[in-house]
Backbone bond lengths (Angstrom), bond angles and torsions (degrees), N, CA, C in turn:
res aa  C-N    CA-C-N  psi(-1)  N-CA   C-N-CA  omega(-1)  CA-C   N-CA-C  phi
1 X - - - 1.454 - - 1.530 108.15 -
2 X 1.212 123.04 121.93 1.321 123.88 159.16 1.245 146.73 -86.83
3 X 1.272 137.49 146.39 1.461 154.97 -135.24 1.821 97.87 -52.18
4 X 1.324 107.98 -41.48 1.343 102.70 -177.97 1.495 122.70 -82.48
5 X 1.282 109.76 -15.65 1.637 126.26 165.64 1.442 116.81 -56.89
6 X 1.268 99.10 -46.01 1.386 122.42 -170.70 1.659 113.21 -66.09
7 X 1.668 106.61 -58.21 1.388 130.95 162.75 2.111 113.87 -28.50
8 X 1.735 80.52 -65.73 1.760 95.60 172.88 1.562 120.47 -59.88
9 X 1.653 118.22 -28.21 0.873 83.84 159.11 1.381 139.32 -132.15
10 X 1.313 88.75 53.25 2.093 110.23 179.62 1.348 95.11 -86.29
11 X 1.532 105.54 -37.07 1.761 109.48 -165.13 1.526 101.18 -82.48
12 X 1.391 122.64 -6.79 1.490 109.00 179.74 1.340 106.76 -95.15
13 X 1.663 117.43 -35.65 1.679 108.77 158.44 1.129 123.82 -60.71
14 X 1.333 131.98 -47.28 1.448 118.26 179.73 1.507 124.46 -59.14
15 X 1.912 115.51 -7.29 1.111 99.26 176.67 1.650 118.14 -101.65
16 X 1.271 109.26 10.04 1.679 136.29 155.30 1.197 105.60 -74.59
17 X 1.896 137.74 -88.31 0.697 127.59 -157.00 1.202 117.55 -73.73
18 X 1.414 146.84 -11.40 1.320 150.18 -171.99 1.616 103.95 -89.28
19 X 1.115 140.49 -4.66 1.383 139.39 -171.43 2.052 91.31 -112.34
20 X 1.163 87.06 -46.59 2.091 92.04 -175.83 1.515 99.44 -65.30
21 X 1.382 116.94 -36.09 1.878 105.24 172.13 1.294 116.40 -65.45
22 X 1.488 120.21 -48.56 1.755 117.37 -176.19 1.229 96.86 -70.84
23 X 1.395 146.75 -30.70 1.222 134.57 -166.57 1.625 87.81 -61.04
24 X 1.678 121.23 -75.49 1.579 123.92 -145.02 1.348 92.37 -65.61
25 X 1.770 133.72 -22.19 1.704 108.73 -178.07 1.597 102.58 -77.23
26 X 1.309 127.42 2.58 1.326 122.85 -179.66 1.122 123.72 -85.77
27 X 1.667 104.84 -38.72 1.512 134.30 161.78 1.444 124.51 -29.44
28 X 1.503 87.20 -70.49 1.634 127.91 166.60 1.370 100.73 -37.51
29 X 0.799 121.03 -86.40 2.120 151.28 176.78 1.651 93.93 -20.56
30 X 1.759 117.46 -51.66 1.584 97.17 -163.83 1.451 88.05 -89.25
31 X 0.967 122.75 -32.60 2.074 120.49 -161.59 1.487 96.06 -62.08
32 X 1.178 137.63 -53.99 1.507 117.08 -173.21 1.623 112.86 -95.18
33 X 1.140 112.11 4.00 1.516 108.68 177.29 1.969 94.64 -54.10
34 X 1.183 105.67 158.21 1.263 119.82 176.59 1.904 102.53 -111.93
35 X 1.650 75.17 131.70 1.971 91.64 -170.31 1.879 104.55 -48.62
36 X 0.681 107.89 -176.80 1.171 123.10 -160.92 1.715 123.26 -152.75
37 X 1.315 102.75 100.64 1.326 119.28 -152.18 2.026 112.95 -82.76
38 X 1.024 100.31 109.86 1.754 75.11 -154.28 1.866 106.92 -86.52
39 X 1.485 100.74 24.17 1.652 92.23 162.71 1.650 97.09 -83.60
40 X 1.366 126.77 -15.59 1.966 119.72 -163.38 1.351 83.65 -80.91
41 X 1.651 141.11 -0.74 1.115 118.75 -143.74 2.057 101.10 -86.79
42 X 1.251 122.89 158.03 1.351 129.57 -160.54 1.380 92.03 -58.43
43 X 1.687 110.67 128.69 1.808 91.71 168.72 1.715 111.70 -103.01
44 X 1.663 84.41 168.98 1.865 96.90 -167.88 1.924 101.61 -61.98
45 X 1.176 99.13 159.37 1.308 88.87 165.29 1.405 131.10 -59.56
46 X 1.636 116.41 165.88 1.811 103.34 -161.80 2.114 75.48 -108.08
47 X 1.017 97.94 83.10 1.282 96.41 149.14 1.239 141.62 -106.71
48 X 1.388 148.49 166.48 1.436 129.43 -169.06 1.565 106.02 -120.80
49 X 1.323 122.35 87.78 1.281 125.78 174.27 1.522 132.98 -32.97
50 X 1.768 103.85 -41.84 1.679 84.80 171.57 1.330 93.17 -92.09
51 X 1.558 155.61 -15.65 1.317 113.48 -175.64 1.328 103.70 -81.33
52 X 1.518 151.13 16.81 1.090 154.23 -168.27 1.582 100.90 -106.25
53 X 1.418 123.07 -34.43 1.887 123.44 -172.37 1.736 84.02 -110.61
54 X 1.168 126.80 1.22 1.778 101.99 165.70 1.491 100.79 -103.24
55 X 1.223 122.06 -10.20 1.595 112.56 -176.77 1.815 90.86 -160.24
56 X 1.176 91.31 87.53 1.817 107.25 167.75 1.433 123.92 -71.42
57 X 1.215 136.26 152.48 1.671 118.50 -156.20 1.645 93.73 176.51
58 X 1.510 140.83 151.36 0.949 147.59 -169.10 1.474 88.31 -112.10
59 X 1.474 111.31 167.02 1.259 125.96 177.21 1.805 92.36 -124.21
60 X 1.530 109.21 159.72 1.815 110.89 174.45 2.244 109.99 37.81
61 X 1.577 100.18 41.81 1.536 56.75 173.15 1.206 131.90 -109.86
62 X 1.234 133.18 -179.00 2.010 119.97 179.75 1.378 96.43 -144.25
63 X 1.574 107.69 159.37 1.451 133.18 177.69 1.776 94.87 -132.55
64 X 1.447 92.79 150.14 1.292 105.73 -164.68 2.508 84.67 -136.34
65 X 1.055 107.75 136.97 1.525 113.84 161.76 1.427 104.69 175.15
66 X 1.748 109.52 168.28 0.857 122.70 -175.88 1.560 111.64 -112.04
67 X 1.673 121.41 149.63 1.738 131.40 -166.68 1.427 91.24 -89.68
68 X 1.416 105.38 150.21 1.439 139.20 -174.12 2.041 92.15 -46.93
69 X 1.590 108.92 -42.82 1.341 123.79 -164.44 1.789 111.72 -88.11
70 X 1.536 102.11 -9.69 2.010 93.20 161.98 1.720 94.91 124.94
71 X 1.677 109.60 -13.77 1.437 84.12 -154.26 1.970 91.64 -102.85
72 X 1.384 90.92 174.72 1.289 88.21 -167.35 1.614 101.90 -118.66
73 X 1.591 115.99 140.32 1.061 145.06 -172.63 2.007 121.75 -92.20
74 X 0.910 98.98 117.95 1.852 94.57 167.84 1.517 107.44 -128.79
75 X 1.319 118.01 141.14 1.216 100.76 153.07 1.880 101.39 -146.16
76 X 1.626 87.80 169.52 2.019 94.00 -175.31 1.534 104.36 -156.73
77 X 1.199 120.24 128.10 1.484 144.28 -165.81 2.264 103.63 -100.19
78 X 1.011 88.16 157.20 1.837 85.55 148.67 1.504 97.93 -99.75
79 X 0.890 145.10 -59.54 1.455 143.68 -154.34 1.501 115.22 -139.95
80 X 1.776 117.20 129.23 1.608 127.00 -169.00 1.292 85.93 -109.20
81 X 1.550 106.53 169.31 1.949 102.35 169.71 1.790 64.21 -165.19
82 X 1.342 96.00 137.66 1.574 118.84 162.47 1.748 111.81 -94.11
83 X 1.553 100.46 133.58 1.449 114.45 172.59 1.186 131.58 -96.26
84 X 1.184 147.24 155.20 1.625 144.60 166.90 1.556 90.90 72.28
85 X 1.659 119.40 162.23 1.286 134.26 148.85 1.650 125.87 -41.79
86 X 1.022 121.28 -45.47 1.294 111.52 -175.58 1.672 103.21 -94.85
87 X 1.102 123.11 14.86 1.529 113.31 -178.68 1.337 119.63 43.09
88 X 1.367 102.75 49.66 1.973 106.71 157.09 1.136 119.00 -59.58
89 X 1.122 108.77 -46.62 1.968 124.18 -152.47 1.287 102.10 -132.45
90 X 1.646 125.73 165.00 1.252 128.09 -179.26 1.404 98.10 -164.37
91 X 1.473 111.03 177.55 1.561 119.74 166.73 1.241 101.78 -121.90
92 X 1.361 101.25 157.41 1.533 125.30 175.25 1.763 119.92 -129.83
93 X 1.275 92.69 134.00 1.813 93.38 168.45 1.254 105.63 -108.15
94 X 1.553 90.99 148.07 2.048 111.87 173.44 1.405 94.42 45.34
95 X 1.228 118.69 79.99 1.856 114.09 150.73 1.114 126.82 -119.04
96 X 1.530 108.08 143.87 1.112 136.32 -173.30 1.348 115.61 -106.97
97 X 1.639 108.11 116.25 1.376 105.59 174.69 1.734 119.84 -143.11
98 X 1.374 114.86 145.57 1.671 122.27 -177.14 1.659 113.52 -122.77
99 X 0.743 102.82 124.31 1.533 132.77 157.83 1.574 114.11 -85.61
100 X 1.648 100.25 110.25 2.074 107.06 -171.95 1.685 84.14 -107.27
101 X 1.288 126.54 128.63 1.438 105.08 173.86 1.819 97.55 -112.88
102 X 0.969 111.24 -168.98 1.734 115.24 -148.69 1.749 93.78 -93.17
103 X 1.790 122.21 -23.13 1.173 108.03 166.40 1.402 129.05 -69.02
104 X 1.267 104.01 -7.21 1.763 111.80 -165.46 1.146 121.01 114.15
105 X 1.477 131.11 -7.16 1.056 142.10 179.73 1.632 109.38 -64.30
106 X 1.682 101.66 159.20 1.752 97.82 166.12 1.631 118.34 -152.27
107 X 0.803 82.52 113.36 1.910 82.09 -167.31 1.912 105.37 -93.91
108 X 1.690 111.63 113.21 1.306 108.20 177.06 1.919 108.17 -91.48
109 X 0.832 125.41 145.91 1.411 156.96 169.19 1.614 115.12 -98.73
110 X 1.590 115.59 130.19 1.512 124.90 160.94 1.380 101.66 -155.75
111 X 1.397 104.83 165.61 1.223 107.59 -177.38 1.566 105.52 -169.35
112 X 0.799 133.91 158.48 1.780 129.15 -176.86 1.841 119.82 -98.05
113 X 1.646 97.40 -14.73 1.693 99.83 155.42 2.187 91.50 -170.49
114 X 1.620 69.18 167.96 1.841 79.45 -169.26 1.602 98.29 -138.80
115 X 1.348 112.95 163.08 1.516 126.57 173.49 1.541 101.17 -135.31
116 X 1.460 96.01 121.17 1.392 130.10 173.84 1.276 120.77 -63.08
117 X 1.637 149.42 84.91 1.499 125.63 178.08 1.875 102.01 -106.47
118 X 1.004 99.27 96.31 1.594 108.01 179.12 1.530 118.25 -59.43
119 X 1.391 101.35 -20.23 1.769 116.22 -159.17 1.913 88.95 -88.86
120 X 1.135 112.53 -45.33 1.410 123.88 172.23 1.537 129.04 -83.84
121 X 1.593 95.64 -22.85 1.676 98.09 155.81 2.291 88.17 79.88
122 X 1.021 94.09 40.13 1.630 93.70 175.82 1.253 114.11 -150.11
123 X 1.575 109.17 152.50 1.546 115.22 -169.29 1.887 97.44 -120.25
124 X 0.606 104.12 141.88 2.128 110.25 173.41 1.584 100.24 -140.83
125 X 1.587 100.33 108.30 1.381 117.93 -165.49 1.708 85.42 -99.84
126 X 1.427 94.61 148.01 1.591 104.69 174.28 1.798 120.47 -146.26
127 X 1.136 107.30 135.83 1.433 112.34 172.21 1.616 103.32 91.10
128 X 1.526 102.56 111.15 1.537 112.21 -159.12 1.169 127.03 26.96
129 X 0.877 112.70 92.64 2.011 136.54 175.74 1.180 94.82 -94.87
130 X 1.506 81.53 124.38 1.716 98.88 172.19 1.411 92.46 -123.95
131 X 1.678 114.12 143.58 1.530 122.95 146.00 0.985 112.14 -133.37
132 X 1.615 108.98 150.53 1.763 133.23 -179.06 1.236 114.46 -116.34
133 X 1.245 141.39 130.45 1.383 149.63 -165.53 1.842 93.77 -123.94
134 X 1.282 101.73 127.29 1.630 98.95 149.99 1.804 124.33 -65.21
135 X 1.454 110.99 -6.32 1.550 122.50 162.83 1.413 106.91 -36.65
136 X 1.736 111.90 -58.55 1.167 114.94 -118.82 1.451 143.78 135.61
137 X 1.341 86.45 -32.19 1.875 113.47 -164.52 1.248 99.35 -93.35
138 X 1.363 118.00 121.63 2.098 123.00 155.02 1.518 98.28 -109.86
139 X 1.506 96.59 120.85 1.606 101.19 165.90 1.604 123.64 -112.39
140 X 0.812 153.07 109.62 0.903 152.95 144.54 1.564 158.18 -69.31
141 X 1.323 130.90 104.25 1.603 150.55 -143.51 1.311 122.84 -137.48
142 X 1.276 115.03 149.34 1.469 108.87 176.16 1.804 112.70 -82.26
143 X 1.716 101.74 -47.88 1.777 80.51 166.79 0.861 106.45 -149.65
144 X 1.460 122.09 145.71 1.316 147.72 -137.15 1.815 113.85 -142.41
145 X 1.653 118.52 118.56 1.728 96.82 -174.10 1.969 101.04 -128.36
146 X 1.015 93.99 128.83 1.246 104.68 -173.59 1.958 122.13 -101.86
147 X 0.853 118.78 154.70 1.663 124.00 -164.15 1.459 98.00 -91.77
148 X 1.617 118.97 127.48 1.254 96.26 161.99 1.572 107.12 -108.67
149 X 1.489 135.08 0.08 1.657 107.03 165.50 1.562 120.96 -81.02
150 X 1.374 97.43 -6.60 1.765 104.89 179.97 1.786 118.53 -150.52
151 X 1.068 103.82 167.52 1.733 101.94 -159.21 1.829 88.81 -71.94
152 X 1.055 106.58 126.35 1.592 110.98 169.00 1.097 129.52 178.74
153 X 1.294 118.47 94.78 1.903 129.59 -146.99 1.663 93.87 -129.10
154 X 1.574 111.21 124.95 1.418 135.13 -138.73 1.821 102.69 -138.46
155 X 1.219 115.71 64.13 1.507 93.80 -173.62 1.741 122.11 -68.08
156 X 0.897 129.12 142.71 1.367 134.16 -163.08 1.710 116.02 -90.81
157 X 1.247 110.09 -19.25 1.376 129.11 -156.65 1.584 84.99 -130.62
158 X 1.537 90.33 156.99 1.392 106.16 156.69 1.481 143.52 -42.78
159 X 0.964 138.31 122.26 1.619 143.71 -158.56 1.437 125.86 -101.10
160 X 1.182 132.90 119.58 1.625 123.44 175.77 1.756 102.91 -122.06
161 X 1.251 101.78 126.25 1.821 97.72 -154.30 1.846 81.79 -134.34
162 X 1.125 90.09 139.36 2.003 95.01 -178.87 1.994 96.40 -123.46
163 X 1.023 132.62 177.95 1.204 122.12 -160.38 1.449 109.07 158.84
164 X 1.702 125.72 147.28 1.250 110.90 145.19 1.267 139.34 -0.38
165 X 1.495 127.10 -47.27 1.584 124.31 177.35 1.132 109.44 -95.99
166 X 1.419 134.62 3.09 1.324 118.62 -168.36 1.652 106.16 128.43
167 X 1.565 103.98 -152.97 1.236 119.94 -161.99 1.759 101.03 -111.27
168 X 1.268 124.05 133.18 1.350 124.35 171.07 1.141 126.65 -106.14
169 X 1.232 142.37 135.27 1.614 107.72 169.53 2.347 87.65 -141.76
170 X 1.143 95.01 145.48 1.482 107.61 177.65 1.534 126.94 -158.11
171 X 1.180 132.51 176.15 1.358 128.35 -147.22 1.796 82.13 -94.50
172 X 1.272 120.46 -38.61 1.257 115.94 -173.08 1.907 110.71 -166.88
173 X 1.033 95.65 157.26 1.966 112.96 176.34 1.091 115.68 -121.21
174 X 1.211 104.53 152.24 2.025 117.12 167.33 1.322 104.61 -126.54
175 X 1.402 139.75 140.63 1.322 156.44 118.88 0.978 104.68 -49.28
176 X 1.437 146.34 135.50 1.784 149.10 138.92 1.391 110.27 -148.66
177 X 1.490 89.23 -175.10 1.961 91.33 179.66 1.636 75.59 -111.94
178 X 1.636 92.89 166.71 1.662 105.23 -164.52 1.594 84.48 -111.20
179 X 1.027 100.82 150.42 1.587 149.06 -163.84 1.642 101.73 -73.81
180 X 1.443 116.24 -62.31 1.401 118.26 157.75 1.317 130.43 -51.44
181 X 1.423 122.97 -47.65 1.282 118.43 -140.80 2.329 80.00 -152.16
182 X 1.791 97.37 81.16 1.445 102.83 -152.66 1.931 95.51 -79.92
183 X 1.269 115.44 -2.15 1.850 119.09 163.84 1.176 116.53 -84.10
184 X 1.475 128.09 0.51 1.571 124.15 170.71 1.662 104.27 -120.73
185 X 1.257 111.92 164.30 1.090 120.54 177.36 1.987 114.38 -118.91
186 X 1.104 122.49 154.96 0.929 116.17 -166.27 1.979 116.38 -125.48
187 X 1.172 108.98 123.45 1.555 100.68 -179.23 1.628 105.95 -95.55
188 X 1.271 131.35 128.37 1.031 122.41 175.31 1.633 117.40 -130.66
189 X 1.281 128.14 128.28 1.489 127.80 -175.40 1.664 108.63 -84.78
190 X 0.867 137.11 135.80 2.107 127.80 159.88 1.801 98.08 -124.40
191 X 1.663 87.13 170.28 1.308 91.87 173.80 1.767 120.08 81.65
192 X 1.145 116.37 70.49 1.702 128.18 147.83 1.774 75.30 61.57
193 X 1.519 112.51 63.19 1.375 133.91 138.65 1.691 117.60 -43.23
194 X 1.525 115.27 94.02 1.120 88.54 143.16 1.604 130.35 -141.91
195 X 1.214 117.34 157.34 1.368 122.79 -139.10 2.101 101.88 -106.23
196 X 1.262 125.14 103.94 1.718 107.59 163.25 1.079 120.76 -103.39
197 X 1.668 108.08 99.29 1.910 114.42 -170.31 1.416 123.62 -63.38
198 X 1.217 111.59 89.27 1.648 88.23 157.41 1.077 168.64 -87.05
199 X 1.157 137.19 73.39 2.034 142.71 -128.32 1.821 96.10 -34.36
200 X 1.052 100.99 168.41 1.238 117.37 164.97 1.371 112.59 -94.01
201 X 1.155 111.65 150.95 1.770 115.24 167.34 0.769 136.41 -99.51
């Protein structure tokens, strides 16, 4: 018998026995599968459809852009809910927001709910405002409204800001970029300033 006889007919068994093996591992495959109970089966989410199309609202969401002035903006909520018909404005829970400005600076943002005015391009965070400065500076306020085409964070309420120099407390603060000198940014306190220095050691 020669080599090619031989060849022909390895290839004529293997195309018998190679179809009778996947068949019995298939066999195999349904006979011990374990039944399958379809109460274990994954359930849908327990969501509530009409209160979801009478009051629509995102879950996790974030916006990411950059200010007219270089620095760059993120922000991220647990929960958005859009206001009015045309969706200018909205509310937000638990948001988190940063300001990267182009010197290196980074200003973090929280707040426990926020109001959206899209038409005005402004956020007014309310109910424990916290801010973080890579300065140094923690300020803290009840409400606080921040710029989103340009760096400009405005607390509205009274301020208690701790920092490098000490202890601050004032009727109100601004974050901005300064007007003179448009590569620095400027923190400024007003309002029945008062200041408890503490040297460094």
């Amino acid at each position: 018998m020669t080599d090619p006889d031989i060849h022909s007919r390895l290839i004529g068994w293997l195309k018998i026995i190679l179809p009778l093996v996947a068949l019995a591992i298939l066999s195999t495959l349904f006979l011990v599968a374990r039944t399958i109970n379809p109460e274990d089966a994954f359930p849908y989410a327990d969501v509530d459809v009409s209160d979801r199309l009478a009051q629509p609202r995102m879950t996790d969401p974030a916006y990411a852009g950059v200010t007219n002035d270089g620095a760059a903006l993120s922000l991220s909520a647990d929960e958005a809910r859009p206001e009015g018909d045309k969706a200018q404005s909205g509310s937000a829970k638990a948001l988190i927001g940063t300001y990267q400005t182009p010197d290196g600076a980074r200003t973090d943002l929280a707040a426990s709910a926020a109001q959206i005015d899209n038409a005005a391009r402004k956020i007014t965070l309310t109910g424990g405002v916290d801010v973080t400065s890579t300065s140094g500076w923690r300020v803290q306020t009840e409400v606080l409204r921040a710029d989103m085409d340009q760096t400009d964070i405005e607390a509205l309420a009274p301020v208690i800001a701790t920092g490098p120099a000490g202890t601050v407390s004032a009727e109100t603060m601004r974050l901005r970029q300064d007007t003179l000198r448009p590569d620095r940014y400027l923190l400024v306190f007003n309002g029945r300033v008062k200041l408890i220095y503490q040297p460094l050691k």
